[in-house]
N, C-alpha and C positions, 0 to 999 in steps of 0.2 A: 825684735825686728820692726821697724818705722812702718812698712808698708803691711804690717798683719801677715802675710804668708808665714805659713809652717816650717819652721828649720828643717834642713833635709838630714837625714841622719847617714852616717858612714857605716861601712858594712860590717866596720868593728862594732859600731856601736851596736847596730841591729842584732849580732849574734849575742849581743852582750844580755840583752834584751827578751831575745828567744831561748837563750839556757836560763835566765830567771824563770819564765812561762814554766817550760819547761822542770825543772824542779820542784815547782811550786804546785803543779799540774802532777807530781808523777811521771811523767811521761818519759818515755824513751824517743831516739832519734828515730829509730824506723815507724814509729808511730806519725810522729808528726812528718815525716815522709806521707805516708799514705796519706795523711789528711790535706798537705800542698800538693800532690799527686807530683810528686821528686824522687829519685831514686834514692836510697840507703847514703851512699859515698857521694852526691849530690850535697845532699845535706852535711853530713859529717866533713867534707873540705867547707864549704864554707862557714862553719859554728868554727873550724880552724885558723878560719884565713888566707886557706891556701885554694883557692877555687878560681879556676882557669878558663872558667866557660861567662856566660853572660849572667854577672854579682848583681849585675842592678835589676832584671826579674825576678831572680831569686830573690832577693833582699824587696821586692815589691807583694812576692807573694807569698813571704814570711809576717813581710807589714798588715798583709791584709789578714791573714791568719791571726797575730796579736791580735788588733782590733776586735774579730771576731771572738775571741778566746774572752778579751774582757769584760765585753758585751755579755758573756755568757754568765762570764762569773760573777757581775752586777745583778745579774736576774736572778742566779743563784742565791744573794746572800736578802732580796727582797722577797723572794716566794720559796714558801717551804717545798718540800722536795717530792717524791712520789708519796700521794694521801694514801696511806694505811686504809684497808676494806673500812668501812663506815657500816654500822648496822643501820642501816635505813631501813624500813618497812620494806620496800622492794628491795632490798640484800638480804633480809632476813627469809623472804619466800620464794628468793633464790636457793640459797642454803638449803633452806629444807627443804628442798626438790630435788638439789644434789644429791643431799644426805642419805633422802629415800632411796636414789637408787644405789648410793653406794652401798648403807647398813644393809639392805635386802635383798643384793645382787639382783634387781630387775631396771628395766626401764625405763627413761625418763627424757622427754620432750621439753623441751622451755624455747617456745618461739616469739616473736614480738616483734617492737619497731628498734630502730636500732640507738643507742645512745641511754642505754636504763641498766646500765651496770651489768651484762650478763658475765662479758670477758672478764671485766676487774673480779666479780664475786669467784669464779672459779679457777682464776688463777691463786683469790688471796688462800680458797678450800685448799689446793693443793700445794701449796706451799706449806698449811699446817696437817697434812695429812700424809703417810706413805703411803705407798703404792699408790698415788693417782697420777694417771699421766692422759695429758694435753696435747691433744692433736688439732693443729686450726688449719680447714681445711681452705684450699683458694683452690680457681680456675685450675692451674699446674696439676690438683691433685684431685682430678673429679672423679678419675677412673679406679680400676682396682688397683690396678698396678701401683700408682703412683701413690696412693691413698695408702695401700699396706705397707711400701716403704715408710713413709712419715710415720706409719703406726709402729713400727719395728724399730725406727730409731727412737720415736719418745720411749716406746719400754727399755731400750738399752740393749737392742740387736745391732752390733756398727757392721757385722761378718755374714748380715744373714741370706741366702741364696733369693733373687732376684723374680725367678720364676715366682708367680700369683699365688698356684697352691702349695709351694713348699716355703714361703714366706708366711703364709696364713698358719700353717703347723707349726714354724718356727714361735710365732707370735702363741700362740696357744698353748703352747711347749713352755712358755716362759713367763704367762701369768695365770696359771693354772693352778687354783688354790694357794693365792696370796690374798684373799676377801680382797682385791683394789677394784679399781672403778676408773676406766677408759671413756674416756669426754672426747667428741667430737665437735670443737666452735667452729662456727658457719658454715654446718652442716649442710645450708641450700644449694650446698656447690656440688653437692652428689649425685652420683649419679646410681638409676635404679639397682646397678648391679654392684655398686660399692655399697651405699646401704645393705643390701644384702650381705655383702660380704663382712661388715662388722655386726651383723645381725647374727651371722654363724658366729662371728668368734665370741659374741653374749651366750651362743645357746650351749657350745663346745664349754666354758671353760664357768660360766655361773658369775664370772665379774659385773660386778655394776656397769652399765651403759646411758651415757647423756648425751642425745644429742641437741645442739644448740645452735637455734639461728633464727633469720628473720621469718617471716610470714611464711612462706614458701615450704620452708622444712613441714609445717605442719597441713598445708592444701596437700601436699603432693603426699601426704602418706594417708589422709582421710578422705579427700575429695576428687576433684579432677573428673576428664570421661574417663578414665578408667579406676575407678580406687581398687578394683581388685589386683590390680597387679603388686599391690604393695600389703595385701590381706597377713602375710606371715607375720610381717613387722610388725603392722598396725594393732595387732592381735595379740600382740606381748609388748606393749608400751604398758606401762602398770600407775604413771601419772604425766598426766599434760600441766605445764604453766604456760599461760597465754600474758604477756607484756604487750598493754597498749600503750600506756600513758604515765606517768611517775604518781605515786599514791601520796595523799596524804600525811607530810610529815616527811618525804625524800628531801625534800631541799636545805630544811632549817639545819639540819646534822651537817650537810656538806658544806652552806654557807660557814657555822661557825667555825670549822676547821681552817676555812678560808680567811677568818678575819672578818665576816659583813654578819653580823649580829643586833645592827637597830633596826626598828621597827622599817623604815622607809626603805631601806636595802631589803630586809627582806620579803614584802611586800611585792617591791620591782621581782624581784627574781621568783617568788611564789606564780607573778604572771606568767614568764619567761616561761614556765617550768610546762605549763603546758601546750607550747609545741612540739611538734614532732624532732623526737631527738635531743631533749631539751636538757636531760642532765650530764653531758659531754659537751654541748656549752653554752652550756650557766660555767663549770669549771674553768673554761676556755675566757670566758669573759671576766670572772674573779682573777684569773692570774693577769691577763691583761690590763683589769682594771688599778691592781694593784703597781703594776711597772708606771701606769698616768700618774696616781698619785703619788709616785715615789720622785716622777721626775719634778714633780710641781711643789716636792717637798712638804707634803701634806695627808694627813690620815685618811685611809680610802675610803670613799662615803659615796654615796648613790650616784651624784655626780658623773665620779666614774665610772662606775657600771654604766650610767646610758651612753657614757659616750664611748665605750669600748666595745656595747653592743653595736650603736651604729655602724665604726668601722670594721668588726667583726662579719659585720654582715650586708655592707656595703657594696652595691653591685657597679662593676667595672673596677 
């Protein structure tokens, strides 16, 4: 076209279009329903042709959908996909912190700033471990109540009665003498009397216990004006990890995986590395940096990195 505008496409063509995506994607029509926020039979007349309501929204917010989908699959085939645990020196003193409380059925505290691999380490443990099950606790789930439901569903209670303490028996009833090991992430969110209450389900059944979280988990159970209220716990914690900062040698392992392995990348990011938060993104900045230099059609190099931190971190 003479004047540069974009040929407008017909709504055969669109569906033509979106059952490509679509195939190619795996995906089903009720999927990509929920993803345009379309009903089932919505979408199915018009992939048909036979759609009777308003084609050219729909066929606008199928468009946008493509776009988005390609965008995706672009980034996809330039950055590799979820990084496999990394033995970094801080993953490795994760693990064994884990591990202590799992092999020994006791204890175990790992508090810190946030962004230094705790989530990734113990999610990669339980994936190669049975019996460990992940509980991440939020606002939602501070109390007992709510807190022992999430624990009853990660062990694999979907039936178990609602009430506090016949939910705690249930749960205790059903990892009782399998040696597993019950992890609690972002622990801070607890409240005195749910602590507690996954403190009975350690002393009731001898499974391994991790709780996991920022700064906070570990004041409120040692210090504070009152530390005795929390004296039974504190009292059977059997090892603390304290996470300030990323050690020596955390970054060059993540960088390579990433692709930024010369001296001057790694250098920039070795600075990076110690802010607060700093190995969730440096990550954040290597995949970013990589889509720059992918659009500029050129091997990712330091370059990149600074300017993906700036706008990474760019305020307004």
């Amino acid at each position: 076209m003479l004047d540069g505008s974009v040929p407008v496409l017909t709504p055969a063509e669109i569906a033509d279009r979106v059952r490509t995506a679509l195939d190619r994607r795996g995906l089903s029509q009720a999927q990509l329903a929920r993803e345009v926020d379309f009903s089932a039979p919505v979408i199915s007349q018009f992939l048909r042709g036979n759609y009777a309501g308003d084609a050219e929204e729909v066929g606008r917010r199928l468009l946008a959908w493509l776009d988005a989908s390609e965008g995706r699959a672009a980034a996809s085939a330039i950055l590799p996909g979820q990084l496999a645990w990394i033995a970094t020196p801080t993953g490795k003193a994760l693990r064994t912190a884990i591990q202590y409380a799992h092999q020994l059925g006791d204890i175990t505290v790992i508090y810190g700033g946030a962004g230094l691999g705790k989530t990734t380490t113990i999610k990669a443990y339980a994936e190669e471990h049975p019996a460990v099950w992940v509980t991440t606790a939020d606002p939602t789930t501070a109390g007992v109540g709510p807190l022992l439901e999430e624990v009853a569903l990660t062990v694999g209670l979907r039936d178990a009665p609602l009430h506090p303490a016949r939910l705690k028996r249930e749960i205790v009833r059903r990892i009782t003498g399998t040696g597993g090991l019950l992890v609690i992430d972002e622990a801070q969110h607890l409240t005195k009397a749910a602590l507690e209450a996954v403190r009975a389900i350690h002393d009731q059944t001898r499974v391994g216990l991790v709780l996991s979280g920022n700064a906070d988990v570990y004041e409120r159970l040692h210090g504070g004006s009152k530390p005795e209220n929390f004296a039974q716990l504190f009292s059977r914690v059997g090892r603390k990890l304290k996470l300030v900062a990323p050690k020596d040698g955390d970054v060059d392992p993540l960088a390579q995986a990433l692709g930024f392995d010369d001296g001057a990348a790694l250098t920039f990011l070795r600075e990076k590395a110690k802010l607060p938060g700093a190995l969730r993104q440096i990550e954040k900045c290597m995949r970013f940096a990589r889509i720059l230099a992918s659009g500029q059609d050129q091997a990712p190099a330091l370059s990149h990195l600074q300017l993906a931190w700036r706008e990474l971190n760019a305020a307004g």
